[in-house]
Each structure stands twice: as C-alpha cells, then as structure tokens.
C-alpha positions as CSV (number, residue, x, y, z in Angstrom):
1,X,19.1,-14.5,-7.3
2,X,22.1,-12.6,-9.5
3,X,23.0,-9.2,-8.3
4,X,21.4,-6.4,-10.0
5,X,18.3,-8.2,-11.0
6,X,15.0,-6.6,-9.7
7,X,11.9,-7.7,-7.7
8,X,8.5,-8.4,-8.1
9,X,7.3,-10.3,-11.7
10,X,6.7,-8.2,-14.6
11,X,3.6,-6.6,-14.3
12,X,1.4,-3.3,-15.8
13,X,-1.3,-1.8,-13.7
14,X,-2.7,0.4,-16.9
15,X,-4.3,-1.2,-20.0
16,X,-2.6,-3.6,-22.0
17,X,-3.6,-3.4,-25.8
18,X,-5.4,-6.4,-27.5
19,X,-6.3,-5.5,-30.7
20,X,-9.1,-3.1,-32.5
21,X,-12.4,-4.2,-33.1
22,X,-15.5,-3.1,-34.9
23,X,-18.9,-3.3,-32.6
24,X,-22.5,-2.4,-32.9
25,X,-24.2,0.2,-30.2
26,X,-26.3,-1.8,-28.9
27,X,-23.7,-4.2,-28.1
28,X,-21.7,-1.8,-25.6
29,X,-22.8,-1.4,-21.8
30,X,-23.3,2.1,-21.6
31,X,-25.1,1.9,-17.6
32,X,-24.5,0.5,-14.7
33,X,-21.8,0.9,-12.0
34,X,-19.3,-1.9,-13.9
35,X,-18.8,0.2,-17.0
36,X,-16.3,2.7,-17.6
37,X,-13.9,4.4,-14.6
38,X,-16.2,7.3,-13.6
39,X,-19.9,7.9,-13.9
40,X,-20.8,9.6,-17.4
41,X,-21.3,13.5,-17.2
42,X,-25.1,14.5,-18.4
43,X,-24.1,17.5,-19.6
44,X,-20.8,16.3,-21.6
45,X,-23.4,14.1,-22.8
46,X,-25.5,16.7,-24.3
47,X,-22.6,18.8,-25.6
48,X,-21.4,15.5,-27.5
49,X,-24.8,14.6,-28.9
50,X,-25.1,18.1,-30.2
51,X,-21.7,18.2,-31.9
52,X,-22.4,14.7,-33.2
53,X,-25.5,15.6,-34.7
54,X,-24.0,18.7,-36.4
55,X,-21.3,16.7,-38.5
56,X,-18.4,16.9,-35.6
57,X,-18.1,13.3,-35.1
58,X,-14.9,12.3,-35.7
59,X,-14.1,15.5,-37.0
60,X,-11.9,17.9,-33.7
61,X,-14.1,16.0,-31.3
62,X,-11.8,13.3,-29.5
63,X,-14.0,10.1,-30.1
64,X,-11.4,6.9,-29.2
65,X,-13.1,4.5,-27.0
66,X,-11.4,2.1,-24.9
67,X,-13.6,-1.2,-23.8
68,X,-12.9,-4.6,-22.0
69,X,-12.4,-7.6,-22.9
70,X,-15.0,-8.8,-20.9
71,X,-18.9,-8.4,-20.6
72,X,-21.4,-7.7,-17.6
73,X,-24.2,-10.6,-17.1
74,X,-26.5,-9.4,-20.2
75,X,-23.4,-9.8,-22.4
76,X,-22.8,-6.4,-23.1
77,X,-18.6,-5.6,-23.5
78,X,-18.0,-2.8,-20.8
79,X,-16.4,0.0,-21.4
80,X,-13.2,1.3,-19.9
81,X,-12.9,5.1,-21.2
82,X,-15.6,7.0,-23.6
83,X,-19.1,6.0,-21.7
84,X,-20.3,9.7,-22.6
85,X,-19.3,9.1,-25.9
86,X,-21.2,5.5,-26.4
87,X,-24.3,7.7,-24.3
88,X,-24.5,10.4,-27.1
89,X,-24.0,8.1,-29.9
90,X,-26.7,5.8,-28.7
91,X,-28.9,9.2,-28.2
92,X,-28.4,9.7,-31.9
93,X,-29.4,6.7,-33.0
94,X,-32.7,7.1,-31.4
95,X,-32.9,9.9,-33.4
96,X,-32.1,8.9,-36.8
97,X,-35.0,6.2,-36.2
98,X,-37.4,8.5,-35.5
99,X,-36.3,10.3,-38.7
100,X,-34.0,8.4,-40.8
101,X,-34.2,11.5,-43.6
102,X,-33.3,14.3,-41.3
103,X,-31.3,15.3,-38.0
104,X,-33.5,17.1,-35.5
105,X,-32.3,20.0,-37.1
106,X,-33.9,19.2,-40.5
107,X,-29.7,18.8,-42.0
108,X,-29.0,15.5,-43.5
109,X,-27.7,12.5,-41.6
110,X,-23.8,13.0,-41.4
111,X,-22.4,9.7,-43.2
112,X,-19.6,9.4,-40.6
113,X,-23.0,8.7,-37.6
114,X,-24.7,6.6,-40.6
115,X,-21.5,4.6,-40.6
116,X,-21.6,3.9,-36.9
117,X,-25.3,2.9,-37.1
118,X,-25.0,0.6,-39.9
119,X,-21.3,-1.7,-39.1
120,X,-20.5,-0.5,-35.8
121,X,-17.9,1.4,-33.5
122,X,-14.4,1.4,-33.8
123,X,-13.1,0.6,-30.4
124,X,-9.4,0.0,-28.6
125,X,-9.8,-3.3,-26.8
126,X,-7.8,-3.5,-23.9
127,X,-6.9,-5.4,-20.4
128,X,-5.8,-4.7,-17.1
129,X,-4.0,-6.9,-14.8
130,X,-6.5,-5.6,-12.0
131,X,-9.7,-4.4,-14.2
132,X,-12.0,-3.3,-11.1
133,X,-13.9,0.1,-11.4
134,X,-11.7,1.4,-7.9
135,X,-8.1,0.2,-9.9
136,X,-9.3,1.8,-13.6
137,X,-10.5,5.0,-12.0
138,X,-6.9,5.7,-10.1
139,X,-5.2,4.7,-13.3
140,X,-7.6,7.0,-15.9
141,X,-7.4,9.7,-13.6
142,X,-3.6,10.3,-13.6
143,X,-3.5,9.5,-16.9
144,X,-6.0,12.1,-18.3
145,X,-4.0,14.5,-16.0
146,X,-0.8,13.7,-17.1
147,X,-1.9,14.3,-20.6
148,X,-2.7,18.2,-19.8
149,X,0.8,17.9,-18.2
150,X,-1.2,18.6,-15.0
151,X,-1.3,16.4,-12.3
152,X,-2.4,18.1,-9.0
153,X,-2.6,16.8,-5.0
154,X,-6.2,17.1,-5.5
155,X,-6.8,14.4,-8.4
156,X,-4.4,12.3,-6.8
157,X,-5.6,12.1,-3.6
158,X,-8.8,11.1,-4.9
159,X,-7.2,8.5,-7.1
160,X,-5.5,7.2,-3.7
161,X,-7.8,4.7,-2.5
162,X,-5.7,2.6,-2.4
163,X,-3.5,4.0,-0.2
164,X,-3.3,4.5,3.8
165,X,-4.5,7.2,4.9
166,X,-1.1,8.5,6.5
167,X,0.4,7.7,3.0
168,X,-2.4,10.2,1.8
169,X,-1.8,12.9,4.2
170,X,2.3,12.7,3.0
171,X,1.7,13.2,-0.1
172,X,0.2,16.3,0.6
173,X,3.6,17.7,1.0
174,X,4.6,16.4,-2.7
175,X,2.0,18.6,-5.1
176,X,4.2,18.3,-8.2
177,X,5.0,14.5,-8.1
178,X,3.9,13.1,-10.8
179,X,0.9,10.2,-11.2
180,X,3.8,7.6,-12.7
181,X,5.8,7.8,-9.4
182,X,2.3,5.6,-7.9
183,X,-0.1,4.1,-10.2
184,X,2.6,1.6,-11.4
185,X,3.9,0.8,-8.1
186,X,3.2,-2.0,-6.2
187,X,4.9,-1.1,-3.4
188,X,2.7,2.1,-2.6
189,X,-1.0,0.9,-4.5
190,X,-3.1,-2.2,-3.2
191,X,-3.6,-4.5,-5.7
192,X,-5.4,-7.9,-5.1
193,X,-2.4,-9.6,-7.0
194,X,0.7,-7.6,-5.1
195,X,-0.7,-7.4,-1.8
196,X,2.1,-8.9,-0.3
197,X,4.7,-6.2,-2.2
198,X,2.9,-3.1,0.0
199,X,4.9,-1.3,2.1
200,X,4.0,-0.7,5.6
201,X,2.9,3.1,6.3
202,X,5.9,4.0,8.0
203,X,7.7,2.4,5.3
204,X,6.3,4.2,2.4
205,X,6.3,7.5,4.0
206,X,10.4,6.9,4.2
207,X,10.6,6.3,0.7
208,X,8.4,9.3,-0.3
209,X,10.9,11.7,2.0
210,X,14.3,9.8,0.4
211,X,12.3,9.9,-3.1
212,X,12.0,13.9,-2.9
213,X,15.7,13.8,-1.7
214,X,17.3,12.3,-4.3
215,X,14.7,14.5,-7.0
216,X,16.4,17.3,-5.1
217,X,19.6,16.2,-4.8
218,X,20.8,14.5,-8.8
219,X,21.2,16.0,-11.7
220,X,19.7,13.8,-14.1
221,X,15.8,12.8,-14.1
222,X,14.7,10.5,-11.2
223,X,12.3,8.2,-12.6
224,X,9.5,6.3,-11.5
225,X,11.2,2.8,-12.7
226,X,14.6,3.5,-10.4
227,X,11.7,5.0,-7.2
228,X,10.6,1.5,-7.5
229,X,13.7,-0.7,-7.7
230,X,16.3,1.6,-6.2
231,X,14.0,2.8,-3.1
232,X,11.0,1.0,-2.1
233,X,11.8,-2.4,-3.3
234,X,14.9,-2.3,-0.9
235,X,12.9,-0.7,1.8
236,X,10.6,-4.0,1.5
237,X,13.5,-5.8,1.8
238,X,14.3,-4.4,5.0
239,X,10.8,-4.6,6.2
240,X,10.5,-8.3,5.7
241,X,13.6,-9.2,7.7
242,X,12.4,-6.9,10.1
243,X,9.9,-9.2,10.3
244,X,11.1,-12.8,10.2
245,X,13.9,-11.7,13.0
246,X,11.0,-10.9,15.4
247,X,9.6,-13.9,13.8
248,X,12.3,-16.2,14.7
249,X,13.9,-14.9,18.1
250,X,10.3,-13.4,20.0
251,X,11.0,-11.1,22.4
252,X,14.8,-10.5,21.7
253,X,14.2,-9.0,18.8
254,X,10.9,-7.6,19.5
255,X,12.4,-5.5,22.5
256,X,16.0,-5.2,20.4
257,X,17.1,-1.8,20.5
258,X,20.2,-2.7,18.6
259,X,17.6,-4.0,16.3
260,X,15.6,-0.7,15.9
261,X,18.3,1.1,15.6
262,X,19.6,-1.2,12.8
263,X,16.1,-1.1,10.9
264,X,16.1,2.7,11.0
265,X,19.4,3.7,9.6
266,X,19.1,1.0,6.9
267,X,15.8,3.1,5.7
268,X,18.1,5.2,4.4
269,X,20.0,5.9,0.8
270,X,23.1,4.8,1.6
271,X,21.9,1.2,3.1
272,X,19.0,0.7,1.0
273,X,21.8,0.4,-1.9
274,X,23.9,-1.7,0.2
275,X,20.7,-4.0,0.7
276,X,20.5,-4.1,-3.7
277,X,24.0,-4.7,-4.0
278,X,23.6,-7.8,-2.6
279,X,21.1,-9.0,-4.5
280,X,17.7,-10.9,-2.9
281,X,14.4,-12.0,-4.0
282,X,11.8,-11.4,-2.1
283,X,9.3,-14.2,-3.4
284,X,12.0,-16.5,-1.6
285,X,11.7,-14.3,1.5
286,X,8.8,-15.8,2.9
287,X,10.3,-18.0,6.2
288,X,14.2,-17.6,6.7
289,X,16.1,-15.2,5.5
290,X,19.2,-15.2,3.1
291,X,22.6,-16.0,4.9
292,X,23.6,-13.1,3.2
293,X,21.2,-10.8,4.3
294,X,21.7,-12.3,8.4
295,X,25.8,-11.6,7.7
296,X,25.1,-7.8,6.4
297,X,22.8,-7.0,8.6
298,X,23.6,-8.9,11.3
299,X,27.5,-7.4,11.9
300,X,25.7,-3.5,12.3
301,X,25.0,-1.6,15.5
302,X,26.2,-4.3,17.9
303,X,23.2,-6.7,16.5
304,X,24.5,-10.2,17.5
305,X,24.4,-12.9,14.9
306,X,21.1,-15.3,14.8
307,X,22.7,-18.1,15.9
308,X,23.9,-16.0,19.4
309,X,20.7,-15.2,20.3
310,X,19.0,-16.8,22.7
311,X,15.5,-19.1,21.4
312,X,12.4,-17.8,22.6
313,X,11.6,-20.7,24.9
314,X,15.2,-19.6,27.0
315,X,14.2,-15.7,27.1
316,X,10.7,-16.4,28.0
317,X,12.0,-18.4,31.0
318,X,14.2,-15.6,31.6
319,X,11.7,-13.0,32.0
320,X,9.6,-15.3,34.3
321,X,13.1,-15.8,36.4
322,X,13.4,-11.2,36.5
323,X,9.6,-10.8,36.8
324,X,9.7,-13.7,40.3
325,X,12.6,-11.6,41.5
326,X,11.1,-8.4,41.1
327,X,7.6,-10.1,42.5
328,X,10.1,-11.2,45.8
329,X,11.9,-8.3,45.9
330,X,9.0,-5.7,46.2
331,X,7.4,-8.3,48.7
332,X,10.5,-7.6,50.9
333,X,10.9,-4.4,50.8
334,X,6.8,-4.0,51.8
335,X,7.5,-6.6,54.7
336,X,10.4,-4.4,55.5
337,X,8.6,-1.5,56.1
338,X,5.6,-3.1,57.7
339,X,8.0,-4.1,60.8
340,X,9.5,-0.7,61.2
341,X,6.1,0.4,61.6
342,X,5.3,-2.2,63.9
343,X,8.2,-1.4,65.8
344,X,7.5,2.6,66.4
345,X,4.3,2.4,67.6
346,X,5.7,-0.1,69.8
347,X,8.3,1.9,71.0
348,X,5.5,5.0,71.3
C-alpha cells in the first residue's frame, strides 16, 4: 500500500440516489415495522390530511418522499422518509371516493391530489449500503437535525444504537459535535458490512478526547473525513497489531509492560500520524503484520524486536520452571518452621 492512501473501501452509510419514479398509492407500504425510519405520527398525519385537503399539497407543505428499492412480501416498495405523508395522501383518497365531486368540506377536488390519484406519486428512489430500519433511523435522525442546524446529545444518543454503551456515556461530554463526525464512520457505527473496522471501546473513547483536541486546538475546520482517516483509522491500526503481537508471542506480550506502554502513547496525535506516514492496509492486516510496522513499533519503549522474543512454547515452560520453584520454595520455608516448632516444645 502507497503512503498517503486511506483505509477501508469506498463506502456511504446514507442513501444513495437511483433515479425518480412515478408510483400509484396503493403501490407504497405505508404499515408495518419495515417501512420508513420511525413510526408515522397520528397527529402529523391529521395535520397533513387537512392541509392536503384544503389545496396545500405541494404548495409550502414539504411533500418529497424517499422510498426503497425494494419491496416487503406483498410487493409493496417501502418507504424510507415521508410515511405520514403517503398516510394522509392514502386518507384522501378514501375520501375523494366517497365523493369524487367535493372534499369533505364541500370545496372542489384540488387538481394537484386529483393528479396523485389518477398517475401516481412522485418519489426519490434511493439505496443504502445497510437499508435496516435500526441503520435508516440513526442516519434520518441526524440528518433531519442537521438540517435545523441543530443536532443535540439527546437525538444522538438515541440514534447511537449502534454504539457501546461507554462510547454513549462519552459522548455526553461532546453536545455540539456534529451527527457527520458518526453516522459515516465505520470506525465508531456497527455496520453488518464493517464490523471488522469498529474500534474497541477504549479505542474510540481516545479518538473522541484527541478529536475535541485537535477541534480545539487548529485553526481551520476539522472535518469528519480527516476524524476518520487522520484519527481513528490509525488508532485501528494500532489496535490490530496490538492484537496479532499477543497473537503471535502469548504471554510475553500479553503480560508486556513495554508493550502497554508502547500501545498507549501511540494512541496519541503525534504517533497516530507517525503510524499514517508509513502507510498500511488494514484488509492485509489480518495474520502478520507489516515489517514496517514490527521495525516502527518494535524500536519504542525498550519493546524487543519479534524475532527476540521468546515463542510461547519456551515462556510457557518457563513459567512452569518459576511457578515449581516458588511451589518448592514455600514448601521449605513451611518445613522450616515446622521443625523450629518441633524443636521448642522440645526444649520446653
């Protein structure tokens, strides 16, 4: 892998556009637990028919829906924003066939409702990369938030599910970070398809805390792109070698202190940029380690190279060899003391 070039395949958490598409009512899901990212609000419902009825479709009344590219058993297409919308419409049409002269209100069918009922809804067709109900509702929600330019702790910890719960509790501390920051991270959100990119709790907590620091700290804008590829893709980095050296030498690394030393101060700024520099990809890190990465790391804090530390097999037999002298050791000292014992009630 060149230096400079970043980690994980190109990917998009929130919708990908498809095309536009014209579709009848009855033809979009509008129930059920598989349509749209939150349950539909009855009384947004009833404020939409309302205004629909009285002329205000399409006319100041937001109206886009967004649907699927995909359809529920039935072979309805779900919908993935604007369920209340497809609700009141449907409600509507009810209506006009109870009276196809008049609106409940005795004022002439609107032509822009007529239009729907006759050729269909003008929808947004879109996909997701992961299209479950739990992934659309953390992405809608910080979406619709960011949109009012508003994007408080309380909507995203609810949009956190995917997240560990110590994650959660740290981002307490962070009210103003933005939605972008997360929802297009890998590294931070469980995704079926980048399960293997999550960083560990303590891991993602670090780059959180260095992620406020540098927001503090630089002039210009820290953006969500460099939060992924300057900061947490490093600290994964770091995590899987972390890994594959307790992997590969057991209980010397396991019980390293040079080792957790090493692994904390390269957690850092400084080091996670080091780590980048040097350029890795971590679809290759899956068994052994870079020779690069063993030489950079590997010269720090006293950690001896790999191929000076002893296998697992030979430190194994080792600690049987210090735990036998211990076991003989304590033995002695018990049979020590048992005679001196022996001897002053003698001598009394």
């Amino acid at each position: 892998m060149e230096c400079g070039s970043h980690g994980p395949e190109d990917k998009q958490y929130g919708p990908v556009f498809l095309r536009y598409e014209c579709i009848k009512l009855d033809a979009l899901c509008s129930h059920g637990n598989s349509t749209g990212w939150r349950d539909a609000d009855q009384s947004r419902v009833d404020t939409l028919t309302a205004l629909f009825l009285g002329g205000l479709f399409e006319r100041g009344v937001a109206c886009c829906v967004q649907i699927l590219d995909k359809e529920d058993p039935p072979g309805q297409k779900l919908i993935d924003d604007g369920v209340s919308t497809v609700k009141a419409l449907k409600i509507c049409a009810k209506e006009r066939e109870k009276n196809d002269e008049a609106t409940p209100s005795g004022e002439v069918w609107p032509e822009c409702l007529v239009s729907v009922f006759r050729t269909g809804l003008h929808v947004r067709v879109v996909a997701y990369s992961n299209d479950d109900r739990e992934s659309r509702e953390a992405w809608n929600t910080a979406k619709h938030d960011e949109e009012r330019n508003s994007v408080r702790w309380s909507t995203l910890y609810r949009a956190a599910k995917g997240m560990h719960p110590t994650v959660q509790d740290e981002l307490k501390q962070y009210p103003d970070l933005k939605g972008a920051y997360l929802w297009d991270n890998p590294y931070l959100i469980q995704s079926p398809t980048h399960a293997h990119l999550v960083l560990s709790p303590y891991s993602a907590v670090n780059a959180l805390r260095i992620l406020a620091e540098r927001m503090a700290i630089e002039i210009e804008p820290f953006s969500a792109k460099r939060f992924e590829d300057d900061i947490c893709k490093p600290m994964k980095i770091v995590e899987r070698w972390e890994a594959l050296m307790k992997q590969m030498y057991g209980h010397a690394a396991g019980e390293s202190l040079a080792l957790e030393r090493l692994v904390g101060s390269l957690m850092t700024w400084s080091w996670l940029q080091a780590v980048m520099r040097c350029g890795f990809d971590l679809h290759e890190m899956k068994t052994t380690p870079s020779r690069l990465l063993k030489n950079l790391f590997g010269k720090a804090y006293g950690l001896p190279p790999p191929s000076r530390l002893p296998s697992e097999e030979k430190t194994c037999h080792q600690a049987k060899g210090e735990k036998k002298h211990a076991e003989s050791k304590k033995k002695a000292e018990e049979e020590s003391k048992s005679q001196a014992k022996g001897e002053d009630q003698w001598q009394n």
